[in-house]
C-alpha positions in Angstrom: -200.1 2.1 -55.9 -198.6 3.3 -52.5 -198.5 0.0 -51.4 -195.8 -1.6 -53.4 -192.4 -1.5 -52.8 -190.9 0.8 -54.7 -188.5 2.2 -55.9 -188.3 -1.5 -57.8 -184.9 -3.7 -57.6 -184.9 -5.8 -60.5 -182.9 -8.7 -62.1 -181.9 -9.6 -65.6 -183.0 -12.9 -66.5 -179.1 -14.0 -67.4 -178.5 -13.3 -63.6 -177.5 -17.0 -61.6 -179.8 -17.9 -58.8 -177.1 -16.7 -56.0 -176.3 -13.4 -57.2 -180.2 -12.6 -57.2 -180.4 -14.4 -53.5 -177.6 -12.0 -52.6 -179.7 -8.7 -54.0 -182.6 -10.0 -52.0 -180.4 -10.0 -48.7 -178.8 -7.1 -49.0 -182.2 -5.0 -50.2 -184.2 -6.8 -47.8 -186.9 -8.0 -50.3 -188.3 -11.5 -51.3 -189.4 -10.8 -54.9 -187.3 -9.4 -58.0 -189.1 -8.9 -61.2 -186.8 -10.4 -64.1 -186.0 -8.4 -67.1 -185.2 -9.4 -69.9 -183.7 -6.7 -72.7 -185.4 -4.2 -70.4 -188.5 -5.7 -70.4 -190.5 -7.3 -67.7 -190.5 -11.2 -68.3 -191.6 -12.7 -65.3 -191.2 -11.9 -61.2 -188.5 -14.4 -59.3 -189.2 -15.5 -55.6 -186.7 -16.4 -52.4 -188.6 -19.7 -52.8 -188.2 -20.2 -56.5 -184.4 -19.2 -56.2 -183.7 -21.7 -53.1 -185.3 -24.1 -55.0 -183.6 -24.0 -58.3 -180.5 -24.5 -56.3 -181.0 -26.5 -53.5 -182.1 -29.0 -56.3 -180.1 -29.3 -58.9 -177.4 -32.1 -59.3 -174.5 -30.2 -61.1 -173.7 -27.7 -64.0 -173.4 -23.7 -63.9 -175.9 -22.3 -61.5 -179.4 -22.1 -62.4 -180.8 -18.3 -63.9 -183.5 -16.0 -62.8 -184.7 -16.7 -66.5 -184.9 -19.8 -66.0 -186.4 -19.8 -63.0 -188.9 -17.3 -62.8 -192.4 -17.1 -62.8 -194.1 -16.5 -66.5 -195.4 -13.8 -67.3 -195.5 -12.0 -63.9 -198.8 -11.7 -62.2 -199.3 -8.1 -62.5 -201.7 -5.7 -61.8 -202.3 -1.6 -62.8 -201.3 0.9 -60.2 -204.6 2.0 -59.8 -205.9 -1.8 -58.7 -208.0 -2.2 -55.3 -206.5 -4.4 -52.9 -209.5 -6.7 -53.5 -207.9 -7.0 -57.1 -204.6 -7.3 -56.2 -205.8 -10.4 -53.8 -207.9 -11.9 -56.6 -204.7 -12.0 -58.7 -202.7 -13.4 -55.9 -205.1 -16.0 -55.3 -205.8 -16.8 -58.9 -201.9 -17.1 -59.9 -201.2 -18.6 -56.6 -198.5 -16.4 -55.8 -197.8 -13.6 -53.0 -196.4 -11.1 -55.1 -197.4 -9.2 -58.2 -195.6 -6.6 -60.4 -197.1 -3.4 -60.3 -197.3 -1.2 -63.8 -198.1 2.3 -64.7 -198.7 2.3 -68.3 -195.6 0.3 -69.7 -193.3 0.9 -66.9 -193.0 -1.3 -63.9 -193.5 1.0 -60.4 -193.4 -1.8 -57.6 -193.5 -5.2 -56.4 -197.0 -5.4 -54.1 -197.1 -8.6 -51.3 -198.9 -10.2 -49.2 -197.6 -8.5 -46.6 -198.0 -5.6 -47.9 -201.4 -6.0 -47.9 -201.5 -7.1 -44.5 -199.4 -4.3 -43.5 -202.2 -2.1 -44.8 -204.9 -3.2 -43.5 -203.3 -3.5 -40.2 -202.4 0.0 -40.1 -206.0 1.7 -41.6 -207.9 -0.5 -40.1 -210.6 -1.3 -42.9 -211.8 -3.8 -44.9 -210.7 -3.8 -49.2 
């Protein structure tokens, strides 16, 4: 899908909550889908991150594992933006994890979307 984001910056699920805040900054991007043994597990937001550690009282910093989002909302490459929104709205989230067979491709927002149909000018 040419919307997504892409190439995709990911996080392993044994990643702490700040590191994967600071890979968000520094990449510019809100969403990280979390691996876990090279395997999408779930997708981790700015939201979920702050969260997790604006939140918690003490111990070692919370993990994207942890605090992710499971499984990710995903959709197939070759999804409509009408899909894609249907799986936002369904899984209440503004993100999805794109795939391409087994292999994740992009992270698709809501901006994204927005962004698209901005630009063409067209309804899904």
């Amino acid at each position: 899908m040419e919307l997504a984001t892409a190439p995709v910056i990911s996080i392993d699920d044994e990643t702490d909550a700040l590191a994967a805040l600071r890979a968000m900054h520094t990449n510019q991007i809100r969403h990280l889908p979390v691996l876990s043994a090279g395997s999408c597990v779930g997708i981790v937001s700015e939201t979920d991150l702050l969260t997790g550690l604006l939140t918690r009282t003490r111990g070692p910093l919370p993990t994207c594992g942890e605090l992710c989002r499971r499984p990710a909302p995903s959709v197939d490459e070759r999804a409509s933006r009408a899909h894609v929104a249907r799986v936002m709205r369904e899984s209440a989230s503004d993100a999805v994890v794109v795939w391409s067979g087994r292999h994740v491709v992009g992270v698709l927002t809501a901006v994204d979307l927005v962004r698209s149909l901005v630009q063409e000018g067209e309804t899904p």
